[in-house]
Every structure is written in C-alpha cells, then in structure tokens.
C-alpha positions as CSV (number, residue, x, y, z in Angstrom):
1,X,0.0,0.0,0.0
2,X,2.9,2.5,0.9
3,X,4.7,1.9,-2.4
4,X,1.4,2.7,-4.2
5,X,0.9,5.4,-2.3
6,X,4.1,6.9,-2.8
7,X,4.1,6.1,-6.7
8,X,0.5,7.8,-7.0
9,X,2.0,10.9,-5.1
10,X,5.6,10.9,-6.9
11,X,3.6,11.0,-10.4
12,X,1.0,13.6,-9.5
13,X,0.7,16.1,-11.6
14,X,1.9,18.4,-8.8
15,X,4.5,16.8,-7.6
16,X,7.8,17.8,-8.7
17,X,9.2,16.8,-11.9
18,X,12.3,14.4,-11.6
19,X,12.4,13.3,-8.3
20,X,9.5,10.5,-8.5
21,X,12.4,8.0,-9.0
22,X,13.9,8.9,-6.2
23,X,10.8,8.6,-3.8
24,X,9.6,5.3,-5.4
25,X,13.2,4.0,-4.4
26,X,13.3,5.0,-0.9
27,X,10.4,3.8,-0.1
28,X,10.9,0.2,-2.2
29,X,14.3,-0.1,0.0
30,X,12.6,0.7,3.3
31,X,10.1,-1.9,3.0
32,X,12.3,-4.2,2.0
33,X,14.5,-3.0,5.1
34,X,12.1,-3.7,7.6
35,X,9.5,-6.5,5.7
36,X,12.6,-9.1,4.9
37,X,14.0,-9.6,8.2
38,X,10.5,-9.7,9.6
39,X,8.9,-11.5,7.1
40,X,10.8,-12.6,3.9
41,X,8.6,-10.2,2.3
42,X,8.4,-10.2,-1.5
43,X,7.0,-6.9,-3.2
44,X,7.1,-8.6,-6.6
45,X,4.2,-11.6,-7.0
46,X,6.6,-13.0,-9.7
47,X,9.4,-13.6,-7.0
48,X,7.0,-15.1,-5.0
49,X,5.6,-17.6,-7.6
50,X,9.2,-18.7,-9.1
51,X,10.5,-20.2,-5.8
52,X,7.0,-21.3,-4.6
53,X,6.9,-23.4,-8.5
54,X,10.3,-25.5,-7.3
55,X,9.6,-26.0,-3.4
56,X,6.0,-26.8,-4.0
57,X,4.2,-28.3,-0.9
58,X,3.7,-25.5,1.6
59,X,4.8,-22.8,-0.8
60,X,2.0,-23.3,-3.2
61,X,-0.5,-23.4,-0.4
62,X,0.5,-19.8,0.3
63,X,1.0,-18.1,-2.3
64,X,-2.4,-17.1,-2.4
65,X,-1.5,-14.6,0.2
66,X,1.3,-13.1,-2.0
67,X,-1.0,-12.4,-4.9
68,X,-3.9,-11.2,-3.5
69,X,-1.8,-8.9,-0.8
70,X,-0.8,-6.6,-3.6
71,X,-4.0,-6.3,-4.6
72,X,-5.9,-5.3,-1.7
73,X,-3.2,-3.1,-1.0
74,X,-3.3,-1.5,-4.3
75,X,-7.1,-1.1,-4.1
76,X,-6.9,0.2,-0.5
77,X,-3.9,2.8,-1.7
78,X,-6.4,3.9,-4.5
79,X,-8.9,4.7,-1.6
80,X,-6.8,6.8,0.5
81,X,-5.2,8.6,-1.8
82,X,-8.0,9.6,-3.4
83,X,-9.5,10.5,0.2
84,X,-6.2,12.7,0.6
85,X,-5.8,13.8,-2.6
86,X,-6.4,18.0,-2.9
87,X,-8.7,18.0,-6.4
88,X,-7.0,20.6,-9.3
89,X,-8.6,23.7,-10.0
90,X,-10.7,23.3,-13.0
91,X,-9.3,26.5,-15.5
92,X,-12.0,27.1,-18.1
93,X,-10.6,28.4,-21.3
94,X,-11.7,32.2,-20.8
95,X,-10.3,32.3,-17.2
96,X,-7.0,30.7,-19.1
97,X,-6.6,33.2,-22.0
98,X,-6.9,36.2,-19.3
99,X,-4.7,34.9,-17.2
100,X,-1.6,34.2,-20.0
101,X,-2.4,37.5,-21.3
102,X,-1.7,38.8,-18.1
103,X,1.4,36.9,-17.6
104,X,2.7,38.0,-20.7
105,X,2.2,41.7,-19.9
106,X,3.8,41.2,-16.5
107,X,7.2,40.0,-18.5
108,X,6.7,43.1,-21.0
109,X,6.8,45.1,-18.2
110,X,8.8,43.8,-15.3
111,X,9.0,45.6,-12.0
C-alpha cells in the first residue's frame, strides 16, 4: 500500500518533476529494510511464484497470500489517496486566455 501510495503521489501532476524516482526507491528499500527480516517479504508476485513453482508443498499453499496482498493493498492505496488527494482547480478556457495574457504583460513590463 505505501509503495502505491508513494508512486500515485511521486507521479501527481503536482508533484515535482524528476524526483519520483527517487521517492519510489526510498520507499521500495525501506520496506524491504524492515519487511525481509521480519517477514521474507516479497514486493514482486513474480518472486514469490518462481520459488513457490520449485519448493511446492507449503509454498504453493500460500501463495495465495502473496497475490492477492498486492492487490488489496493497491485497491486500499487507491482509496486513501483519493480520500487525501487535494482536487486541481478546473481552468476554463476564458479564465485561461486572461490569465496568459496577463502573464505576458507582466514579463513586458517587469518591476
């Protein structure tokens, strides 16, 4: 949910431009900072399903949890960022063509 989270908020359209790499990879290394040791988390479903295909047995019978965990995260990620999420200011087209006007007089005329 965090990674989703951060990867919704990194692309926003206004967050800042360049640095959404740099968020998304923080984050990704502090889960798997704390979640490994704890857990032997795995972020990627893919990871999880390669080694569950050769152990078999008790791997198979949860990887269930490692598919559908992403998923519920994701979804719940979805809710709350929407739920935080400040809405843009529609601009209609009028309210747009007076305000680059205006811009472009104030760099005619600078103070």
């Amino acid at each position: 949910m965090f990674l989703v989270v951060t990867v919704l908020g990194a692309t926003d359209v206004k967050a800042p431009v360049g640095f959404a790499g740099l968020a998304i990879g923080l984050v990704l290394t502090l889960i798997h900072l704390v979640g490994i040791p704890i857990t032997n988390t795995s972020v990627n479903p893919a990871r999880s399903i390669g080694p569950a295909l050769f152990v078999q047995g008790w791997a198979l019978q949860q990887l269930w949890l490692f598919i559908l965990a992403p998923l519920v995260g994701a979804a719940i990620a979805a809710l709350a960022y929407g739920a935080i999420r400040v809405p843009d200011t529609i601009i209609t087209m009028p309210a747009g063509e007076r305000a680059l006007a205006s811009e472009q007089a104030q760099r005619r005329n600078p103070k």
